[in-house]
C-alpha positions as CSV (number, residue, x, y, z in Angstrom):
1,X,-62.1,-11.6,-21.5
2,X,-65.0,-9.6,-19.9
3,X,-65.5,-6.2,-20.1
4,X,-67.3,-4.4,-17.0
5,X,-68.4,-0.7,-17.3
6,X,-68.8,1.2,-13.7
7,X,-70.6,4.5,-12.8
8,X,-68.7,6.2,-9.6
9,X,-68.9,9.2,-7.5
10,X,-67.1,11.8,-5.3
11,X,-69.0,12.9,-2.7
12,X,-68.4,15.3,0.0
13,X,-64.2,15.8,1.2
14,X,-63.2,12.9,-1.6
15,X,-63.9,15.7,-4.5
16,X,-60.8,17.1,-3.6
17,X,-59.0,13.3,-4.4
18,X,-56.9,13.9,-7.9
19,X,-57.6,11.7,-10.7
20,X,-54.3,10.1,-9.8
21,X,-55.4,9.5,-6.2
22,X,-58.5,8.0,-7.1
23,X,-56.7,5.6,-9.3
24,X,-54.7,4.1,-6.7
25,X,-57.8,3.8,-4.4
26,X,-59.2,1.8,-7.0
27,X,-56.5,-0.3,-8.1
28,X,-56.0,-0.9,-4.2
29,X,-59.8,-1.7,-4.4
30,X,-59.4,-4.4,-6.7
31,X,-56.5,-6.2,-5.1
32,X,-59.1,-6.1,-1.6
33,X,-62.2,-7.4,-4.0
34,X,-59.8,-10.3,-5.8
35,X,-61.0,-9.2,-8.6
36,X,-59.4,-11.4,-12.3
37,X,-58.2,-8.6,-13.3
38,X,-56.5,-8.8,-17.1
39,X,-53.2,-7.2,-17.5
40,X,-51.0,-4.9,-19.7
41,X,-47.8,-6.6,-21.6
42,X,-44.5,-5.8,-21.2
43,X,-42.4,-5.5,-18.2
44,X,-44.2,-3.3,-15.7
45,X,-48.2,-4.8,-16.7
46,X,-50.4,-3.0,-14.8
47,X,-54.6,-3.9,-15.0
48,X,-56.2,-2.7,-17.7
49,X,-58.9,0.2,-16.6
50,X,-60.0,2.7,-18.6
51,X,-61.0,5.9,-17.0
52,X,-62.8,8.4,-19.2
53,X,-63.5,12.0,-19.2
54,X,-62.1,12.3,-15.0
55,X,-63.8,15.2,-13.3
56,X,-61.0,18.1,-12.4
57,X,-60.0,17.8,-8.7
58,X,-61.9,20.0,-6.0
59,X,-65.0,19.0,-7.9
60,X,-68.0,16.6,-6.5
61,X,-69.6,14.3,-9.3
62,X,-72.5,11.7,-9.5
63,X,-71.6,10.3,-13.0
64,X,-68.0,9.2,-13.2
65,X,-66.8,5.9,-15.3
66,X,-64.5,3.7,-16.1
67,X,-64.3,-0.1,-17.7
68,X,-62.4,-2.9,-16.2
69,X,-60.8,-5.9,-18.4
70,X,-61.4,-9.3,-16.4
71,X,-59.9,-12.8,-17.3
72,X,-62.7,-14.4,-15.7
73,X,-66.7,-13.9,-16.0
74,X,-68.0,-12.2,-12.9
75,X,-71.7,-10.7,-12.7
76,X,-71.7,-7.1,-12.7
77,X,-74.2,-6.5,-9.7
78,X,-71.8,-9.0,-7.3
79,X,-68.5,-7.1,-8.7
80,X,-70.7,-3.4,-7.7
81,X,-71.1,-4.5,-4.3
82,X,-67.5,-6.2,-3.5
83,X,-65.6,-2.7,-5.1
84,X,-67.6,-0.3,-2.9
85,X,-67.1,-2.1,0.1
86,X,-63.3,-1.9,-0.9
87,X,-63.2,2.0,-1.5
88,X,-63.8,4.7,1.1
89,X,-67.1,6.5,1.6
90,X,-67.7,9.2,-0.8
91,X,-65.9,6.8,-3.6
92,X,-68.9,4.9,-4.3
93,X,-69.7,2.5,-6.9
94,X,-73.2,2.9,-8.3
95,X,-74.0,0.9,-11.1
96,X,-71.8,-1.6,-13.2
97,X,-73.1,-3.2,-16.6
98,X,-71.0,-5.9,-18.9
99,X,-69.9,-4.1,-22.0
100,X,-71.8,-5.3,-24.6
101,X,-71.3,-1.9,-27.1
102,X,-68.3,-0.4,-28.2
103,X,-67.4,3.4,-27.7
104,X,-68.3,4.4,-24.2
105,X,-65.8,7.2,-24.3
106,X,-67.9,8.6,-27.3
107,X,-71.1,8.6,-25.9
108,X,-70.0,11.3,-23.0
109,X,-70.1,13.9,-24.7
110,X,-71.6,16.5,-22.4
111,X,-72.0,17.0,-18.5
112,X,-74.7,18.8,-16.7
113,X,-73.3,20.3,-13.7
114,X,-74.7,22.1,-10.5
115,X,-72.3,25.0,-9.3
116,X,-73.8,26.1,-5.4
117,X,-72.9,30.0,-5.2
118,X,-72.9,31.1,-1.1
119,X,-73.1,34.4,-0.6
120,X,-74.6,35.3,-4.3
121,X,-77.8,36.5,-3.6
122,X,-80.2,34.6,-6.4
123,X,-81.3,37.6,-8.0
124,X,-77.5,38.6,-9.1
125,X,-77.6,35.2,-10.0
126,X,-80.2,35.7,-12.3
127,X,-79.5,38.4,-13.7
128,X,-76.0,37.5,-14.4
129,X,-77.4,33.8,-16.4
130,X,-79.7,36.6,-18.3
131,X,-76.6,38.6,-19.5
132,X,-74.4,35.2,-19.9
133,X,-77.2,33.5,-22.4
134,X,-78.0,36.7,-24.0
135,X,-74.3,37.1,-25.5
136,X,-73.3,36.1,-28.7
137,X,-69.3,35.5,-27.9
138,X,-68.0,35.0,-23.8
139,X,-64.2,35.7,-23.9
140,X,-62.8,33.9,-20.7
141,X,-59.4,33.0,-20.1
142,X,-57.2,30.1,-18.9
143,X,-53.8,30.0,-17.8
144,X,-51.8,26.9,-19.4
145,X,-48.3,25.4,-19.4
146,X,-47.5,27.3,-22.6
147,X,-49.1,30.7,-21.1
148,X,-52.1,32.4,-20.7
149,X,-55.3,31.0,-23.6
150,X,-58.2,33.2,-25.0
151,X,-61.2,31.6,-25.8
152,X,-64.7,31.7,-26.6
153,X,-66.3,29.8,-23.6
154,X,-70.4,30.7,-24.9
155,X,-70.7,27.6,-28.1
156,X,-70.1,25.2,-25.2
157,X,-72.9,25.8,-23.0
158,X,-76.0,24.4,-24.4
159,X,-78.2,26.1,-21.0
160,X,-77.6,27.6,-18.6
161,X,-80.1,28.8,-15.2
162,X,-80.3,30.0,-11.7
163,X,-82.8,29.0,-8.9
164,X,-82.3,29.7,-5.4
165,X,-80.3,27.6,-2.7
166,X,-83.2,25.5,-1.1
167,X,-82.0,22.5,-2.7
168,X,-79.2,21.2,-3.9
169,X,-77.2,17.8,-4.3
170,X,-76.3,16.1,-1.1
171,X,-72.3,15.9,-2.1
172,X,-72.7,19.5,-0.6
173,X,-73.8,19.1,2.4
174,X,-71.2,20.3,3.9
175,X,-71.8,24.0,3.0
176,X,-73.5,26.7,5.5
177,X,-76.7,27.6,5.0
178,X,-77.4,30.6,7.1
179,X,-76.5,32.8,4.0
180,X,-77.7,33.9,0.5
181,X,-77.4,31.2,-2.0
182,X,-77.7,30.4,-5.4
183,X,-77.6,27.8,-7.6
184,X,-76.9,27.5,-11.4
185,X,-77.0,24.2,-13.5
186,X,-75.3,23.8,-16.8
187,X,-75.2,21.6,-19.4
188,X,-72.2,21.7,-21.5
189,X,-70.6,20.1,-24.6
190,X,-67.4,18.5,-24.2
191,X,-65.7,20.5,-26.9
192,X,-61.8,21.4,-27.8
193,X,-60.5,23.4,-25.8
194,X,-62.8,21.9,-23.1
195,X,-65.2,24.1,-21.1
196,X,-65.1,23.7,-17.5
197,X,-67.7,25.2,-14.9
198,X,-64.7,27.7,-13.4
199,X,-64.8,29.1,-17.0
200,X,-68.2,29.8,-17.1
201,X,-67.6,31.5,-13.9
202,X,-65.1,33.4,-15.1
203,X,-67.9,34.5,-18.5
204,X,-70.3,35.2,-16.0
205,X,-67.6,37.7,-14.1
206,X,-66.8,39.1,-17.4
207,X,-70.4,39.6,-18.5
208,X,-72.4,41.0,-15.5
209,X,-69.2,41.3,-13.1
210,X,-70.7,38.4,-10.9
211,X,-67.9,37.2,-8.1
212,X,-68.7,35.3,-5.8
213,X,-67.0,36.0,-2.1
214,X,-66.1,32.3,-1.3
215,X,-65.7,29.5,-4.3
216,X,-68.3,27.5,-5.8
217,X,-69.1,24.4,-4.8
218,X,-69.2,22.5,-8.5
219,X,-70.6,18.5,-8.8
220,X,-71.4,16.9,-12.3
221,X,-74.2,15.8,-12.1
222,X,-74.9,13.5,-15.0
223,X,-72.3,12.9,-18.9
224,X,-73.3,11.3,-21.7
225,X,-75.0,11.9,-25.2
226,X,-76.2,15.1,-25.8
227,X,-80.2,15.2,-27.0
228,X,-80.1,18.2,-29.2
229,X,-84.0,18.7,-29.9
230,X,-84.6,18.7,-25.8
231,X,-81.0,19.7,-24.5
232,X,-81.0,17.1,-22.4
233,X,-78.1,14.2,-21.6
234,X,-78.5,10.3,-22.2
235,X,-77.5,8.0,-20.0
236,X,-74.3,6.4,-21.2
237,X,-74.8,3.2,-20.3
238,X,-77.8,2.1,-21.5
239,X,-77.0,1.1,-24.5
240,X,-75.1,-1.7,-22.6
241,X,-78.5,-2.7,-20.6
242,X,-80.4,-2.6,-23.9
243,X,-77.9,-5.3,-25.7
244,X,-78.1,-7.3,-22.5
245,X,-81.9,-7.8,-23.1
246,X,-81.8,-8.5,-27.0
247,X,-80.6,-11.5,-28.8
248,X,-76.7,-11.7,-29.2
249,X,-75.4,-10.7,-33.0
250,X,-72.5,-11.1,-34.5
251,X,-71.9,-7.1,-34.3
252,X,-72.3,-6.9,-30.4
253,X,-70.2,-10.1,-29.9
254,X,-67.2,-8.4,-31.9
255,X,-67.8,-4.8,-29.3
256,X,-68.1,-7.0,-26.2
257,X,-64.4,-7.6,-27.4
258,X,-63.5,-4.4,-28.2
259,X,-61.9,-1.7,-26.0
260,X,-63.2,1.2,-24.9
């Protein structure tokens, strides 16, 4: 069995797909590709993929994966290529690599997003990331199935700035650009419960009453290891390109086989 590890996006309209949507797509995808998929056991097998960390629906994102099981060896490049031509413009397949490491879902474990803010004038903006970083504790609150949760939304964010709205990522090109803009980027720990760009939002509305008159445009921009010393996020995958190059050991044979 052969393990293949895929970066995807969603761009533009598809970052309002659901997790659940996308997953269809992509099994759909596969069938078109004939790719050897492995299956599950038991009477309703389905093809092993794992998806980790999905971004919420309604967002854009640059840095999504998942890992395929295949009975067959295939090389990752030619697999790339065959599943984006099988998915629709927006759901595009960026980058594969063979799995040569164990613990993928481990190594994402923070995202740096870009939320676009029309109609906040990047001043307020400013001033609002000021009040935001300068708090010790950022209350915020989330509605959930068992009722409305309190939580302290500040540990999670590791920065936070503002710049003005003369660039930004292309998956939102679809905004207007004939008003204010700002634009804040985040990097933030994937932590229990999880801290999502709508709660920081919500901190920065509760810290310097900033509310903006039409809703953010939010796309993740990058996941993966956070670098403590320079705040920064590793690339997840590299690892995997890294084994690729060095000589094979017993330890990377044994994660090759290993799920994710």
């Amino acid at each position: 069995m052969q393990r293949i590890r895929l970066r995807y996006t969603k761009r533009g309209r598809l970052r309002f797909t659901s997790h659940r949507d996308f997953q269809r797509a992509f099994e759909r995808a596969l069938r078109r590709a004939e790719v050897p998929m492995a299956y599950s056991a038991g009477f309703t097998p389905h093809p092993k993929v794992s998806y980790a960390n999905a971004a919420p629906t309604g967002t854009g994102s640059e840095a999504e994966y998942l890992e395929i099981a295949l009975t067959e060896a295939r090389d990752p490049e030619q697999l790339r290529v065959l599943l984006d031509e099988s998915l629709p413009a927006g759901l595009d397949v960026i980058e594969a690599v063979e799995a040569r490491t164990s613990g993928l879902a481990d190594r994402l474990a923070a995202s740096v997003w870009e939320l676009r803010l029309d109609g906040v004038d990047p001043a307020e903006a400013e001033r609002a990331v000021a009040a935001f970083n300068a708090a010790e504790t950022v209350e915020v609150q989330r509605m959930t199935k068992n009722g409305v949760r309190t939580f302290d939304a500040r540990p999670a964010v590791v920065h936070l700035e503002s710049s003005n709205g003369t660039e930004t990522h292309s998956s939102q090109a679809d905004r207007p650009t004939d008003q204010p803009c700002a634009i804040l980027r985040l990097v933030v720990r994937h932590v229990t419960p999880a801290v999502r760009p709508d709660d920081v939002l919500s901190g920065l509305r509760a810290v310097a009453d900033l509310a903006p008159p039409v809703p953010a445009a939010v796309t993740r921009l990058a996941q993966g290891l956070l670098d403590e010393e320079t705040g920064t996020v590793t690339d997840p995958l590299a690892p995997d390109r890294e084994a690729a190059t060095a000589p094979p050991t017993a330890e990377t044979a044994a994660a090759a086989k290993a799920p994710v």
